[in-house]
N, C-alpha and C positions, 0 to 999 in steps of 0.2 A: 504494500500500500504506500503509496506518496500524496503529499501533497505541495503547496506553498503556502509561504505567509506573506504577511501587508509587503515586505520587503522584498518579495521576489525570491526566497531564498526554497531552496528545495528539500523536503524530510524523507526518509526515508525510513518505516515503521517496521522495526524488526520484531518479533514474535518469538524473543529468544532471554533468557536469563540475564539483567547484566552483572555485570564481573564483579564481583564480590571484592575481590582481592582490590581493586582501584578503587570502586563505590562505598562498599561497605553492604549490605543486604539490603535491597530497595525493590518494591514490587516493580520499579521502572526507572528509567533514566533520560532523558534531555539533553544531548550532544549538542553545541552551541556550534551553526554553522559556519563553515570554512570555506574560504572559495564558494560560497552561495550553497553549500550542500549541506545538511545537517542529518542526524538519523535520531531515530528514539528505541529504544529497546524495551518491550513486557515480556515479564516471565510471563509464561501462559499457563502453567502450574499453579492457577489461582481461580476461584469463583468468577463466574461472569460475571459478576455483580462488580468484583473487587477492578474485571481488567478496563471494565468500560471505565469506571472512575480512573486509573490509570491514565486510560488513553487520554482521556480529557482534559486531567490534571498535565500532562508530559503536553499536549498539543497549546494550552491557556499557556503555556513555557513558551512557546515558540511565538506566539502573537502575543503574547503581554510579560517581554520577557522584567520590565519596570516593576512587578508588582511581584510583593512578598510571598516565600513560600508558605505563610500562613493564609493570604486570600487566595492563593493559588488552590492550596487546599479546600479551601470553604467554596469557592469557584465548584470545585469539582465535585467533590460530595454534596452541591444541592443539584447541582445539574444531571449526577450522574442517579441520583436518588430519584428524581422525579422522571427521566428518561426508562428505566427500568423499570420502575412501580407502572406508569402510565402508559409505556408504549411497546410491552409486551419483549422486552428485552429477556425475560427468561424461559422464550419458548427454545434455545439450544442452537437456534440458528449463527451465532456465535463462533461453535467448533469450526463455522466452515472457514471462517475469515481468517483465524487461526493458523488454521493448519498450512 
């Protein structure tokens, strides 16, 4: 999966653990792009619930890279809460993107 942000820049959404050893243990991570290219990484080893918040929290990184990791946070757990409860986020459809 890719996208872009306000700036042009290009992400690149890997579906892979990141590295512990550099990060420390994080459901996801936000590579700040380089030469206009940037990646995010989710473990996929997680509740549907858990990756959408992820994705959303890792992607509000790339367009609102100004704002703190606490409204980033709050950003994404109400987005990711009400996206799931109300729009049928856990019929499993999910594994497919995934994989």
């Amino acid at each position: 999966m890719k996208f872009k942000d306000i700036n042009k820049n290009e992400y690149t959404i890997q579906f892979k653990r990141p590295d512990a050893r550099k990060h420390g243990w994080c459901s996801g991570f936000y590579y700040f792009p380089e030469n206009g290219k940037g990646k995010i990484q989710i473990d996929p080893d997680m509740s549907h619930q858990l990756i959408l918040n992820t994705l959303i929290h890792e992607v509000a990184h790339a367009y609102f890279d100004d704002a703190t990791e606490t409204d980033t946070t709050k950003f994404a757990n109400c987005l990711s809460r009400l996206l799931y409860t109300n729009l049928q986020f856990r019929s499993g459809n999910l594994n497919q993107i995934i994989a």
